[in-house]
C-alpha positions as CSV (number, residue, x, y, z in Angstrom):
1,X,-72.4,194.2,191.9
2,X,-73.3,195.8,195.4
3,X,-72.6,199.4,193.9
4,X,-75.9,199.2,191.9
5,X,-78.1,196.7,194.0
6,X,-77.5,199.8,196.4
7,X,-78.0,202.7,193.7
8,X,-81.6,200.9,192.5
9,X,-82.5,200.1,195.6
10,X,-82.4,203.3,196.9
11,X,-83.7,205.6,193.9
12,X,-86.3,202.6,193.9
13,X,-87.3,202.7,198.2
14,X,-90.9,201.7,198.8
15,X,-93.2,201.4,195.5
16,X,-94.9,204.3,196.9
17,X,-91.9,206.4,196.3
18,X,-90.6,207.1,192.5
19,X,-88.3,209.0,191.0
20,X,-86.6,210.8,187.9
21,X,-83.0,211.2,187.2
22,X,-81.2,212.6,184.7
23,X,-78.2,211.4,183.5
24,X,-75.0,213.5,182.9
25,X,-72.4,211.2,180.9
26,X,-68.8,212.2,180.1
27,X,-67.8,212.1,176.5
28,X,-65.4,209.4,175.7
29,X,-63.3,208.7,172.8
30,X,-62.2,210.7,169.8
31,X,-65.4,212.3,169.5
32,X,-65.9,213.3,172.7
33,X,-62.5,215.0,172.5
34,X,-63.8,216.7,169.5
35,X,-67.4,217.6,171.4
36,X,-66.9,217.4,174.8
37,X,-70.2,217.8,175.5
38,X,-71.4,214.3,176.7
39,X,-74.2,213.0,176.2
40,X,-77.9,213.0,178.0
41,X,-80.4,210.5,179.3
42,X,-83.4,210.4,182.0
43,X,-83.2,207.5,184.2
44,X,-87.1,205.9,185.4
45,X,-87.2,203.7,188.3
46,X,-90.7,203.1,188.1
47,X,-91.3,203.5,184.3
48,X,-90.2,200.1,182.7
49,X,-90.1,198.9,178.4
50,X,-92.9,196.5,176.9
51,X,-90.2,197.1,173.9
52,X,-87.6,199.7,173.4
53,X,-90.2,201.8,171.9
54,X,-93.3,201.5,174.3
55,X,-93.8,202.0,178.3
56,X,-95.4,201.0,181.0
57,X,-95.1,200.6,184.7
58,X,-92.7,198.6,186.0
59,X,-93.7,195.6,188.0
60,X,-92.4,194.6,191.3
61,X,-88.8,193.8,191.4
62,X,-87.7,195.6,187.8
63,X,-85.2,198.4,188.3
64,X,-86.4,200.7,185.9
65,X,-85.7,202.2,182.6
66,X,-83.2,204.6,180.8
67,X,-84.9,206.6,178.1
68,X,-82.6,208.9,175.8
69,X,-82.2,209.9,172.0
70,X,-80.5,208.5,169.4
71,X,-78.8,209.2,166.0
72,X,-79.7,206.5,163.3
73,X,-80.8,203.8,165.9
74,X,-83.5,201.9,163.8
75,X,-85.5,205.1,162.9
76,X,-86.2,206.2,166.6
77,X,-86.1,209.2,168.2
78,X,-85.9,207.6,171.4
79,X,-85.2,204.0,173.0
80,X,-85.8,202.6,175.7
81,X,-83.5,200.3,177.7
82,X,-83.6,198.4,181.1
83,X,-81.2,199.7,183.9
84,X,-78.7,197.0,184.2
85,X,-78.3,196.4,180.3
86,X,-77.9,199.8,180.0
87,X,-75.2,200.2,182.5
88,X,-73.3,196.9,181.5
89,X,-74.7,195.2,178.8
90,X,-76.3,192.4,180.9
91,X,-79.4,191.3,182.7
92,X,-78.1,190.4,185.9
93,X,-76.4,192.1,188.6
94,X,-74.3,189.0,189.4
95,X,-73.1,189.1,185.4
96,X,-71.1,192.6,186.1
97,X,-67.4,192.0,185.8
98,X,-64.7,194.0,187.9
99,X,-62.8,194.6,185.2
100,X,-62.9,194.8,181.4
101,X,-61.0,195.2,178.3
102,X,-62.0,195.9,174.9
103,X,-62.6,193.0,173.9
104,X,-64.7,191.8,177.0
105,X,-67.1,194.7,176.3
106,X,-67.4,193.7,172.7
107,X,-68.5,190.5,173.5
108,X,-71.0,191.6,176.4
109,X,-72.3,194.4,174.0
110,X,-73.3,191.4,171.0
111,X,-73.8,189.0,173.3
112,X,-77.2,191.2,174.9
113,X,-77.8,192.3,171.4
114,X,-78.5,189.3,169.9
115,X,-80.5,187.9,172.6
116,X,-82.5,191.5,172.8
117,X,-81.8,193.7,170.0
118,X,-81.6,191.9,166.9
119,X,-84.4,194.2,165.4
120,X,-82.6,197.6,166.5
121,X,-79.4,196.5,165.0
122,X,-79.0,193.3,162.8
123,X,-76.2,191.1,162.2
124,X,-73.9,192.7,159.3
125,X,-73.4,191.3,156.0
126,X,-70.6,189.0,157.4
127,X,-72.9,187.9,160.6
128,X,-71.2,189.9,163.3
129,X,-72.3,192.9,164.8
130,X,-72.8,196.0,162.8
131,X,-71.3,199.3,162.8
132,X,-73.5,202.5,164.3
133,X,-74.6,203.8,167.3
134,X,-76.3,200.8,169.1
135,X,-73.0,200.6,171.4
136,X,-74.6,203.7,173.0
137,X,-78.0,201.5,174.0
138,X,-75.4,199.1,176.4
139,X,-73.0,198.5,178.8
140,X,-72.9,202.8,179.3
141,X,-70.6,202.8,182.7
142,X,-67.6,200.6,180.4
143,X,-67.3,203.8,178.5
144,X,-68.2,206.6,180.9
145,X,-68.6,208.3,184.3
146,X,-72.3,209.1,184.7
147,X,-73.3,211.7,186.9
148,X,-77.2,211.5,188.5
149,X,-79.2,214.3,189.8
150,X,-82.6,212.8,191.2
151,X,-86.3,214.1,192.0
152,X,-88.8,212.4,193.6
153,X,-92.2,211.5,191.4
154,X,-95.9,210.5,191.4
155,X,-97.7,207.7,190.2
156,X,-99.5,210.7,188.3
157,X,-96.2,211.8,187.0
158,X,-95.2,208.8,185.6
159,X,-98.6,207.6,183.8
160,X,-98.5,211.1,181.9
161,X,-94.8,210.5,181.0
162,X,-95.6,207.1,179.9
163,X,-99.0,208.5,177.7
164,X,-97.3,211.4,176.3
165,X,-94.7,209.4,174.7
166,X,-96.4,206.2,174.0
167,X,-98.8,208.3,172.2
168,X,-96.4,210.0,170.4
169,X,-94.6,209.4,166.9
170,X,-91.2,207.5,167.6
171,X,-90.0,209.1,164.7
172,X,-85.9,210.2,164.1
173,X,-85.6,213.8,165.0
174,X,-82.2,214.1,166.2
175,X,-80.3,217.4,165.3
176,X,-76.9,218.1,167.0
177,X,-77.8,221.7,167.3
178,X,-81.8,222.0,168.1
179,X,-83.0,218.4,168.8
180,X,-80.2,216.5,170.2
181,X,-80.1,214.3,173.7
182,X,-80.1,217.1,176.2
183,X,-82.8,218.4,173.9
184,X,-84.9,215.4,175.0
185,X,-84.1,215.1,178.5
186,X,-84.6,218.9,178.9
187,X,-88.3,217.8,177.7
188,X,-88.6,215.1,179.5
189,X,-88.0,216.8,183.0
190,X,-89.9,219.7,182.5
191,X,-92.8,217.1,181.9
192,X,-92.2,216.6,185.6
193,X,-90.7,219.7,187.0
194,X,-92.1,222.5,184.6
195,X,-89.1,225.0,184.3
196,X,-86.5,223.0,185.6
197,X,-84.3,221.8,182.8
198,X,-83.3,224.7,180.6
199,X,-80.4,225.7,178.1
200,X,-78.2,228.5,177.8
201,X,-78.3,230.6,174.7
202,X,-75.4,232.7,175.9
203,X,-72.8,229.8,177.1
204,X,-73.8,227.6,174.6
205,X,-74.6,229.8,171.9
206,X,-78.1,228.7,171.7
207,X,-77.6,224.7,172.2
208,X,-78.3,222.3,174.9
209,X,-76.1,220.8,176.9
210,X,-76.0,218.2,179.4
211,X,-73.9,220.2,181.4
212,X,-76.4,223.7,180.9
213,X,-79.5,220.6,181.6
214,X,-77.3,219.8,184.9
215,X,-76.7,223.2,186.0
216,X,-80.4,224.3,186.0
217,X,-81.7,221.3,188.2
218,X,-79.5,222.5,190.8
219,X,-80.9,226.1,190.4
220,X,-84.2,225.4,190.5
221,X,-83.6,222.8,193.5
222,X,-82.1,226.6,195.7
223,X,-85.8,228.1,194.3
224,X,-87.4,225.7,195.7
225,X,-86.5,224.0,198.5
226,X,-89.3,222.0,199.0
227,X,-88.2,219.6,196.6
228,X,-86.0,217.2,197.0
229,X,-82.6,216.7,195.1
230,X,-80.1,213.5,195.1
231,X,-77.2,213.6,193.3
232,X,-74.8,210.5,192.8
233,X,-72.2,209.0,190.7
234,X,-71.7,205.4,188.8
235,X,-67.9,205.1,188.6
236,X,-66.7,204.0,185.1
237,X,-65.7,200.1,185.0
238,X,-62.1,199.1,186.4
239,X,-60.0,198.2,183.1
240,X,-58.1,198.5,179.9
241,X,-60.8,201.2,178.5
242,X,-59.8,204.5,178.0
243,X,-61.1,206.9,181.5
244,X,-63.7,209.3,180.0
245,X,-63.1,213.0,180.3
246,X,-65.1,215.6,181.9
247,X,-68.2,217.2,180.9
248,X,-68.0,220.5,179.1
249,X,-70.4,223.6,177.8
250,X,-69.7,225.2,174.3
251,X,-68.3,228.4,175.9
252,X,-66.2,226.1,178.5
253,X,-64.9,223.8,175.8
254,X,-62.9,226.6,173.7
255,X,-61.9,228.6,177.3
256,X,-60.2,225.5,177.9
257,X,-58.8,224.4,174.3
258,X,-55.8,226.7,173.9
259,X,-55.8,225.3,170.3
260,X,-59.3,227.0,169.4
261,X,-59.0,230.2,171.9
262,X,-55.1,231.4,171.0
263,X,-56.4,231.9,167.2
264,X,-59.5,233.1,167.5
265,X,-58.5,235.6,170.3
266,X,-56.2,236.6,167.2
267,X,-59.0,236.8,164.8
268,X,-61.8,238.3,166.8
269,X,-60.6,239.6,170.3
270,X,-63.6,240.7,171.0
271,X,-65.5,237.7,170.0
272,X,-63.3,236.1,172.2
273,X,-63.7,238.1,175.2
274,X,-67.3,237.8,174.9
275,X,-67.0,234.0,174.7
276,X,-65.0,233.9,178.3
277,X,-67.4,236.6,180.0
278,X,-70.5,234.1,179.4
279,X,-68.3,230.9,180.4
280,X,-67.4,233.0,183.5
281,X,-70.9,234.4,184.4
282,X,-73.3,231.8,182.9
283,X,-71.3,228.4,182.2
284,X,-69.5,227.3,185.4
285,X,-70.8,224.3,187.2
286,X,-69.0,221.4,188.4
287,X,-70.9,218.4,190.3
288,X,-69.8,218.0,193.9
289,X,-67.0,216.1,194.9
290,X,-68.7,214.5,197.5
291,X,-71.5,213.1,195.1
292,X,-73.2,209.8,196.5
293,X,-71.9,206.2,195.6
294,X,-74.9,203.9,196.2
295,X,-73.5,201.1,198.4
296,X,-75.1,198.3,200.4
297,X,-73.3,197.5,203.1
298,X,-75.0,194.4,204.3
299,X,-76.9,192.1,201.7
300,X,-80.0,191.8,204.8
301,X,-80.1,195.4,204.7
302,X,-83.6,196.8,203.2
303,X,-82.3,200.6,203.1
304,X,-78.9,200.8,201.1
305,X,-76.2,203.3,202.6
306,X,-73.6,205.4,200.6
307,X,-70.1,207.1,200.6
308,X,-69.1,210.1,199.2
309,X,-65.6,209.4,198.3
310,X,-62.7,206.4,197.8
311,X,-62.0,203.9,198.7
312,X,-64.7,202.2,200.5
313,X,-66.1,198.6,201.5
314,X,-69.4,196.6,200.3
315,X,-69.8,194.2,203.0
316,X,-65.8,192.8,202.9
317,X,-65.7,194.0,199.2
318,X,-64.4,196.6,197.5
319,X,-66.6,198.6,195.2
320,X,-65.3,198.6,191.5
321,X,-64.9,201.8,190.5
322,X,-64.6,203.9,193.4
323,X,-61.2,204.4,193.7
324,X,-61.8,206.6,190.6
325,X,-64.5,208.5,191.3
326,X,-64.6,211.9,191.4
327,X,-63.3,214.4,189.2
328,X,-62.7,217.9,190.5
């Protein structure tokens, strides 16, 4: 698929250059109707897995790693997963479909688990795959819209990422409220860019957010100009899959639900007002519309290009995805 030979490509450049991302994902599904916060992970083109529990550097060629955490995944606190398994639940780019149903990501999804992560999640009693989480380790952009916001990094950087958590216990600490996703990521760039990634105690009543995680990287890019920011978009698969929704704060998510904010402006008024004064002042942020999608538009290119919104052309092909991009 040309859409992420171009996206690794160009977060990858010349091995000289590295960078961090972190990932903003829209919530999907029932649940993410119910918390519409999304979920959180930090994307590593130069850091790569020995396992899904240990790092190193990635060798020439190897697109990188996405690192995020997990709820009852094996006992971890946080896995490790190649780019293009993460993405779409296979190793090659050529292995991408256009399009997918249910059904086809089922079958990618156990397909790269049993070849990959039979230890992380088993075969069930009746030898197909189990229930859980471990969907959320594969084929991410079937499921979601995934928002990027990218810094460049060090060699330096990355060997003190890579030491800090190798070094450290792997052990389950996931917490909705206090050590959840965002949590991690939040930790994770401010190993990098100290300050960067904070939460919002007023908009999200004291929990982290992707969204809050999101909206301080682009604040702390205006304080300091000298760094550099990117930030891009992989479109959610073409199919029969459910579109994901948008990506929403605490204080945002019961603004915009008249079924929580009619009765409890009846309750507690004032409660309430506060709630849209701190959504107002403190949780507002939307990604820009014209977010990059990482093309390349000639295979003998070594610098990838981009476009900013739909449709557009790969070569003589269109980009799957694209044509449902961006979401004011």
């Amino acid at each position: 698929m040309l859409i992420l030979a171009g996206f690794a490509a160009l977060l990858q450049g010349s091995r000289a250059c590295a960078s961090v991302a972190f990932l903003m994902e829209e919530p999907y599904g029932d649940f993410g109707a119910f918390n519409p916060t999304g979920h959180a992970a930090v994307y590593l083109d130069h850091v790569c897995a020995d396992t899904p529990a240990r790092l190193r550097l990635c060798h020439q060629g190897e697109h990188g790693t996405v690192i995020s955490r997990y709820h009852k995944i094996a006992g971890y606190d946080w896995i490790a997963v190649p780019l293009v398994p993460y993405l779409y639940a296979v190793d090659s780019t050529d292995d991408i479909p256009a399009w997918v149903d249910r059904a086809k990501v089922a079958e990618l999804r156990d397909a790269y688990r049993r070849e990959y992560l039979a230890e992380l999640a088993p075969d069930g009693a009746d030898g197909k795959a189990p229930g859980g989480e471990w969907i959320q380790l594969i084929g991410s952009s079937y499921d979601r819209k995934i928002y990027g916001f990218q810094f460049e990094t060090t060699a330096e950087q990355d060997q003190r990422l890579i030491a800090f958590l190798n070094d450290r216990k792997n052990a389950s600490r996931f917490n909705l409220f206090f050590h959840n996703c965002a949590d991690f990521a939040r930790m994770v760039m401010n190993l990098y860019l100290p300050h960067s990634a904070r939460r919002n105690f007023i908009a999200d009543v004291g929990m982290t957010t992707p969204k809050q995680i999101a909206r301080s990287l682009t604040r702390y890019r205006k304080r300091h100009p000298e760094v550099k920011m990117t930030i891009f978009v992989i479109p959610q698969v073409p199919g029969s899959v459910p579109r994901s929704h948008g990506v929403h704060g605490v204080a945002e998510s019961l603004v915009r639900s008249k079924k929580y904010l009619i009765p409890l402006a009846a309750l507690h008024p004032e409660v309430t007002g506060g709630i849209v004064v701190a959504y107002l002042i403190y949780g507002r942020f939307h990604p820009p519309k014209d977010a990059q999608i990482f093309v390349i538009n000639n295979p003998e290119d070594s610098q990838p290009s981009f476009v900013a919104g739909p449709p557009a052309l790969a070569g003589n092909r269109q980009i799957p995805g694209v044509e449902d991009t961006i979401r004011p």
